[in-house]
C-alpha positions in Angstrom: 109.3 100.4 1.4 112.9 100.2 1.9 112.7 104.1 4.0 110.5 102.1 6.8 113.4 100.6 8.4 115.3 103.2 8.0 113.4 105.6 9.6 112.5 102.8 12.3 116.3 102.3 13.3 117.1 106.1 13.6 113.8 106.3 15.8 115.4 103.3 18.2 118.6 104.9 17.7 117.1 108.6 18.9 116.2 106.9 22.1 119.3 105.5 24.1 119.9 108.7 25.4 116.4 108.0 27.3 117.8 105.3 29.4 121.1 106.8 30.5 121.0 107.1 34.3 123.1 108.9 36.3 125.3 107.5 39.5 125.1 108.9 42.5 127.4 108.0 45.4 127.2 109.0 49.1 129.3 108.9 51.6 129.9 106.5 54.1 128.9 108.0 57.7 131.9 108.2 59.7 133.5 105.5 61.8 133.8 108.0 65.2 130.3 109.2 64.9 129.3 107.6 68.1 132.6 108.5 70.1 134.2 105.1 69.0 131.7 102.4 68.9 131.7 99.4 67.2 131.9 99.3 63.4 129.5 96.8 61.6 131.2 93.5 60.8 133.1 93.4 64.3 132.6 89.9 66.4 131.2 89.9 69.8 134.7 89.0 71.2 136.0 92.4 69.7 133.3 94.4 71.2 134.2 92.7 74.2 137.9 93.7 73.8 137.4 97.0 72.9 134.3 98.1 75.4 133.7 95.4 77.5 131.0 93.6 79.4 127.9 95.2 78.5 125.0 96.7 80.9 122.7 94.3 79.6 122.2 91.9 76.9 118.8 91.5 75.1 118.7 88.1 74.2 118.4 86.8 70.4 114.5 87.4 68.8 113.2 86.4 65.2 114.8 85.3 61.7 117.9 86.2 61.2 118.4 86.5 64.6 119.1 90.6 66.3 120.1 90.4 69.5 121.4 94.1 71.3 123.9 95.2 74.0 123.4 98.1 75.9 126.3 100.4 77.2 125.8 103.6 78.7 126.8 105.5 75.4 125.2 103.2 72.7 123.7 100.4 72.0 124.8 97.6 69.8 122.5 95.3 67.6 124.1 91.6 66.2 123.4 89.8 64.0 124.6 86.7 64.8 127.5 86.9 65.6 128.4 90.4 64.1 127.7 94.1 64.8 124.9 94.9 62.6 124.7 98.4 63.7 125.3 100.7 66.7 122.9 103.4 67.7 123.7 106.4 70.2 121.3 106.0 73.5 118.0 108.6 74.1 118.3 108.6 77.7 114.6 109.4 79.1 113.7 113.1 80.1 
């Protein structure tokens, strides 16, 4: 009887290599890939500083609330207060 836990613990022992993962890292999409717009985290007084008054503003809608600010270019969605993201503009065909 004194094999069984032997045997046991080299079974458990046979299997951490099962649950090794590997780490896998991306890259960050570049700061310039919209000609220079706004990076996420900025305040609505930097974008304002930096680009302007905006074409329009799309007021504030749902929980946390998004809110966007066209330009010609691109157009910017907050987050409160903060660039969430900016997204290049599909002008219509």
């Amino acid at each position: 009887m004194k094999i069984l836990p032997v045997v046991v613990l080299l079974a458990c022992l046979g299997s951490f290599d099962l649950a090794v993962a590997e780490v896998i890292t991306l890259p960050l999409a570049k700061a310039d890939a919209l000609s220079g717009a706004p990076v996420r985290g900025a305040s609505m007084d930097d974008v304002r500083a930096g680009w302007g008054e905006p074409a329009e503003i799309v007021s504030a809608v749902g929980e946390p609330p998004i809110s966007r600010w066209h330009y010609p270019e691109f157009t910017v969605y907050f987050e409160h207060q903060r660039v969430l993201h900016a997204a290049k503009r599909r002008l219509p065909e």
